[in-house]
N, C-alpha and C positions, 0 to 999 in steps of 0.2 A: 174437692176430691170425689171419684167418681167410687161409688159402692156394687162394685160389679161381684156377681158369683158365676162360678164355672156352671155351664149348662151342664145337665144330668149326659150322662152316654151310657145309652142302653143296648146290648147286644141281645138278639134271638138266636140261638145256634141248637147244638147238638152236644153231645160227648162221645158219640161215636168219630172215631178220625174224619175230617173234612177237611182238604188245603184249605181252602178260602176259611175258613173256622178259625185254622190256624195262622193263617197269615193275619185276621184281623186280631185275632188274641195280640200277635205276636208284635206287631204295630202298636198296637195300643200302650201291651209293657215294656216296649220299648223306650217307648216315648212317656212311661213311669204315671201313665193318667188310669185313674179309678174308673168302674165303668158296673153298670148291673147287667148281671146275666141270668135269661132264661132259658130255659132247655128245655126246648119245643115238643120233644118227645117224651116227657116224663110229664110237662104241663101245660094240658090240651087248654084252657083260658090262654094259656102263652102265645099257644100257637094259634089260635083265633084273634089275637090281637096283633102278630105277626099279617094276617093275611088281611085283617081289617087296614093298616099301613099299608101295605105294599100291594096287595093284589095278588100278591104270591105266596110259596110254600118254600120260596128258599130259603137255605142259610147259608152265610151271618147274614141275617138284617139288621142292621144299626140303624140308630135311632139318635144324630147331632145335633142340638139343640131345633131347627125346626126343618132340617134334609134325614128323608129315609135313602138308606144306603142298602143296596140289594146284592149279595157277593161282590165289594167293592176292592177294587186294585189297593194299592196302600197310599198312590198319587190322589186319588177319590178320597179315602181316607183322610189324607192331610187338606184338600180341600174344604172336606165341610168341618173339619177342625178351626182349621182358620176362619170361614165363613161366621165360625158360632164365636169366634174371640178367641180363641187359643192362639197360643205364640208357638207354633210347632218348628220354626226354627232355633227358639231359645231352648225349647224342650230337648229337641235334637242333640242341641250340642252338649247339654247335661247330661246326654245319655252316651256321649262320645260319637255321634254321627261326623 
């Protein structure tokens, strides 16, 4: 039996309205998976480790077990899901997809 744990998923965003924020939010509860979030604006180390990953200042930046994701589609999203070991079509369908 293999002793596996779900990689960490770590989001960089905002709380000010952002689609791509919300569309990663909104992927992620869908799909019923836990995740840390920082807000880049309130917590400048955040957002210095935001640009230290990515090279950039955007958001969401996700962070799947070892893919940085930089305003990803939700098809990207499930990507490096699966890539880190998640079953995101079992997730799916718990979630009525």
């Amino acid at each position: 039996m293999t002793d596996w744990t779900r990689p960490e998923i770590v989001m960089y965003a905002r709380e000010r309205f952002c689609p791509d924020v919300n569309r990663a939010r909104g992927r992620l509860g869908e799909l019923n998976l836990p995740w840390t979030e920082y807000d880049t604006e309130r917590d400048a180390d955040a957002k210095d480790r935001m640009i230290e990953l990515s090279g950039r200042q955007s958001v969401p930046t996700l962070l799947i077990g070892d893919r940085v994701l930089v305003e990803p589609s939700v098809a990207e999203i499930d990507d490096a899901l699966t890539a880190a070991g998640f079953d995101v079509a079992a997730l799916a369908s718990v979630a009525g997809e």
